[in-house]
N, C-alpha and C positions, 0 to 999 in steps of 0.2 A: 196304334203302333206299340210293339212289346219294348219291354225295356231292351233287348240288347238289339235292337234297329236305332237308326240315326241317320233321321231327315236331314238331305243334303239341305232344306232353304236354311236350315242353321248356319253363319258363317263360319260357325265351328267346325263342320264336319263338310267343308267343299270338297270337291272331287278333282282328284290327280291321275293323270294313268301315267301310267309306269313300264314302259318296254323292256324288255330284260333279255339278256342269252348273249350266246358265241359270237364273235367277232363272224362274219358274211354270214350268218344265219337268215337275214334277211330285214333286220328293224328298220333301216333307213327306207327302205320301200315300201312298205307297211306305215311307217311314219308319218310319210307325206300323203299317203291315199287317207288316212285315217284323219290328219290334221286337215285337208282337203274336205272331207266330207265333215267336221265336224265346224269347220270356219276355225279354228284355234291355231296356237303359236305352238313351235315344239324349243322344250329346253336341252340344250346337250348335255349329258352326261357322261363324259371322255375327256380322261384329263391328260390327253394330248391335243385335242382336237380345240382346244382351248388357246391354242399357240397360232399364232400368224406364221404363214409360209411355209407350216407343216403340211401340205394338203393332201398330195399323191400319197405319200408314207403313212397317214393316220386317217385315209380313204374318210375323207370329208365328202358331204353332200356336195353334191356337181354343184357349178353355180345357176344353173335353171333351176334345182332343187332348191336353193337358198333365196331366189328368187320368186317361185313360185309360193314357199309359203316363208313366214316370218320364223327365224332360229335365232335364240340367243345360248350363250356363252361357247359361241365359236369363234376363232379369230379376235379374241381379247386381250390378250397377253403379247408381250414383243418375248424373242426366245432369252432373254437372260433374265426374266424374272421366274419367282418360283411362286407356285401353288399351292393350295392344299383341301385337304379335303372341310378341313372346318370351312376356311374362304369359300367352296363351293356352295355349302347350305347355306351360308351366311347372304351370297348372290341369288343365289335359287329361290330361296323364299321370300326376297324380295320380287323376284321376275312371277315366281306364282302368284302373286298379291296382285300384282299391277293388270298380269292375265284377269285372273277371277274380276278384277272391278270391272272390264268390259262385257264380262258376262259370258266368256268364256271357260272352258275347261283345258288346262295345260296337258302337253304331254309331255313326259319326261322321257330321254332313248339316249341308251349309253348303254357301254359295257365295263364301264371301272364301277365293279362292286362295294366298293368299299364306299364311291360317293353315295351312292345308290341306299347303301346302309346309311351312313352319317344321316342323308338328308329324311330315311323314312323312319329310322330308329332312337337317333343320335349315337352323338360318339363321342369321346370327351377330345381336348383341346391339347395337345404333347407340345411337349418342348421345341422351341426351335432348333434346327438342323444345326447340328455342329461339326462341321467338316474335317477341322482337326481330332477329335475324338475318331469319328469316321473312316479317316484314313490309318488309324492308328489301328483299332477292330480290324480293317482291310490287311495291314501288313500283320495280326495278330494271324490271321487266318492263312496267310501264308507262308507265318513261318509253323505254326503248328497241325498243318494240314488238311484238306476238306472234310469240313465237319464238325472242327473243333469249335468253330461261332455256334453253331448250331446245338452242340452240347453241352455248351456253357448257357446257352438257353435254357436248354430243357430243363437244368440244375436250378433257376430263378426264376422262371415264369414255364410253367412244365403245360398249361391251359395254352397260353400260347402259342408254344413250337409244337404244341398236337393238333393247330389249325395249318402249322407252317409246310408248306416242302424245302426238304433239307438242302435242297440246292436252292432257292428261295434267300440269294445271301442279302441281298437290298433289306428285304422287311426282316429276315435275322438279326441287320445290323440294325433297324431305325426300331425292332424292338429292345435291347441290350442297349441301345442310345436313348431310350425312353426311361428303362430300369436305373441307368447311370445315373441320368441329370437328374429325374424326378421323383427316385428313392421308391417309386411305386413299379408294379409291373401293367404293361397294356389290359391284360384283363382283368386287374384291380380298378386301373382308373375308367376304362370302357364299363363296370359294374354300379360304378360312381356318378356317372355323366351318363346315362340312358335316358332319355328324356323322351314325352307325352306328345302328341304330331297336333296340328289343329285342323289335319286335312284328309279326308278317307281317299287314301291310294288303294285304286285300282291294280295291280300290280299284274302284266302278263307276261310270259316267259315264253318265247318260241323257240324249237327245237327239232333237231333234224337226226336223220339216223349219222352214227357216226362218220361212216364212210363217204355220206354225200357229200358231208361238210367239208371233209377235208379235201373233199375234192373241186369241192366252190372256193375253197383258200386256194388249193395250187392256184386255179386258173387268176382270181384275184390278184395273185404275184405276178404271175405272167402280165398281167394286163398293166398292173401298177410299172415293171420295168419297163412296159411299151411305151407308158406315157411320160416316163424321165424320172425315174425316183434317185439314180443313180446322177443327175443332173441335180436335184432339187436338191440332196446330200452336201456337193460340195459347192453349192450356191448358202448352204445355211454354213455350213464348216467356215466361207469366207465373213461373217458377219458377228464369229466372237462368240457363240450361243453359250450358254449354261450346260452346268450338268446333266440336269435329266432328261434334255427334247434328245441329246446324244444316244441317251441310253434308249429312246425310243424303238420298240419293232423299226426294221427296215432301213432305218438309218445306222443303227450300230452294225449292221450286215454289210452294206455299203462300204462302211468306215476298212473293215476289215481287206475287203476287194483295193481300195484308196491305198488302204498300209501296203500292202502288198504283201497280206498276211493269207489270202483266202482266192483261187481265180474268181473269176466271174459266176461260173458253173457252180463253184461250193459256195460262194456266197449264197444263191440264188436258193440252191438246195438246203440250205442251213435257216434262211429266211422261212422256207416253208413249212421247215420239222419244225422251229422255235413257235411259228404262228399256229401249228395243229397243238404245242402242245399248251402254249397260252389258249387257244380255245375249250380245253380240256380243263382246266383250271377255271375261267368262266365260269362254264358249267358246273362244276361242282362249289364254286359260291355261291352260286343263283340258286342251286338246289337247296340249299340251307335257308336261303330268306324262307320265311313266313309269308304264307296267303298268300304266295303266287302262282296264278292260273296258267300252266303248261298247256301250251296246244303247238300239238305235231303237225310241223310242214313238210314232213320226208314228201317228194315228188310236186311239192306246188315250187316253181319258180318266179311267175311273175307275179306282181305287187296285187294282182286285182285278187287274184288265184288266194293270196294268204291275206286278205282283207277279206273277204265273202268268209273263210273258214275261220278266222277271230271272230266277227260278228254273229258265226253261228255259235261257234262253243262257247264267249263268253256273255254273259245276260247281262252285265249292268253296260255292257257299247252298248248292246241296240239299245238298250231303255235310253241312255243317253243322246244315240242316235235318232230315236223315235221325240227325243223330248221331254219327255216322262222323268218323274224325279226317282232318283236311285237312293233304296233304301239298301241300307249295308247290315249284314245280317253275321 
């Protein structure tokens, strides 16, 4: 074996796969065929999907799919507590550990890039959320008009706001709340806290032509209002929830219809612009990881359809599939 291979019997270098891509791109059905045919547990990676009673809104596995095979970090959280993405490696590597002793290989499927990062790169540990600062940035930006958070970025952390979009005012403000408390900027301290993996991920990214996609989003919407999102909204609104499940896709469209700020129609229609263009954003995070294996599903729909064509284009499923130890090259 050359020096730059590393034999999976090491427990150093066990094996992770990793699902990646656009929200309906297709992972959750891929998921389960692939954790199906391997015997193994899949972890989530969606830090809404983490929340109880989020279900419809944050298109959680059916429950024959949560059934049929073993998922952890879904349905963990009640909505008034908060998350984060250190918490999530911190859980995950415990849940891959417990995987691997059974002799298993995990899968990881999500589309919040950043846990995706944390968990395969590291990240460093930020300051706790200070709501009061928060809201003060919030009314800063409003009285000096869009854009101005964003400029006062670029002026202190310039690396930053040139990963940021400028309408992007959430991670503007938690970056500018990270430079405040912590005297450093995110990608001083992210340079700092990079840290070494003990586990070769697999990393595969699935990916559609653009136009399909978005057109598996509308219908997605569609189907989510069929099944009560608009029900599940003020069923969670009665129960006190936190800031961020609010802010969630779907629910904050909702909220709007509710106020009596938006009909039904613009809701619906604003639901699916904000969700094409969160998928757009995806994609261009996931472009930037490292060592991951892109394979196009433009025109495959069903689960077997984009299982046969991962197990073609990528070499180390089958070897793992077939049993054979995967050497990482």
């Amino acid at each position: 074996m050359g020096l730059n291979e590393v034999s999976l019997k090491s427990t150093n270098s066990a094996p992770v796969i990793v699902l990646v891509g656009p929200t309906c791109v297709g992972k959750t059905a891929l998921s389960i065929i692939l954790a199906n045919a391997l015997n193994t547990e899949i972890i989530s990676a969606d830090s809404m999907q983490i929340y109880s009673s989020m279900d419809i809104g944050t298109s959680k596995p059916s429950q024959r799919e949560l059934d049929e095979v073993k998922h952890h970090l879904i349905n963990i959280l009640s909505l008034d507590r908060s998350f984060s993405a250190g918490k999530f490696k911190s859980m995950a590597i415990e849940t891959i550990d417990s995987i691997h002793s059974k002799g298993k290989t995990p899968i990881i499927v999500g589309g919040t890039g950043l846990y995706v990062r944390t968990l395969t790169r590291g990240l460093f540990e930020g300051p706790e959320a200070d709501w009061e600062l928060r809201n003060k940035l919030t009314e800063e930006e409003r009285d000096y008009g869009e854009g101005h958070l964003y400029n006062r970025l670029k002026d202190v952390d310039p690396v930053t706001a040139g990963k940021t979009s400028r309408t992007d005012t959430r991670r503007i403000i938690r970056a500018l709340e990270v430079f405040l408390k912590a005297g450093k900027t995110i990608s001083e301290l992210q340079d700092m806290s990079t840290t070494g993996t003990a586990y070769n991920f697999i990393k595969i990214g699935l990916s559609r032509e653009r136009k399909e996609l978005y057109r598996l989003i509308d219908q997605r919407v569609d189907i989510m209002m069929r099944k009560g999102l608009l029900r599940e909204t003020e069923s969670l609104l009665k129960t006190n929830p936190g800031r961020t499940p609010l802010q969630a896709l779907g629910y904050k469209e909702m909220q709007l219809f509710l106020n009596g700020r938006a009909s039904m129609e613009e809701a619906v229609n604003l639901l699916k612009k904000r969700t094409r263009a969160y998928a757009k954003r995806q994609f261009t995070w996931f472009n930037k990881e490292p060592n991951v294996r892109w394979v196009d599903i433009t025109g495959i729909f069903d689960a077997k359809g984009i299982y046969e064509t991962v197990v073609t284009d990528v070499d180390p499923i089958r070897k793992l599939l077939a049993g054979q130890e995967y050497i990482h090259i």
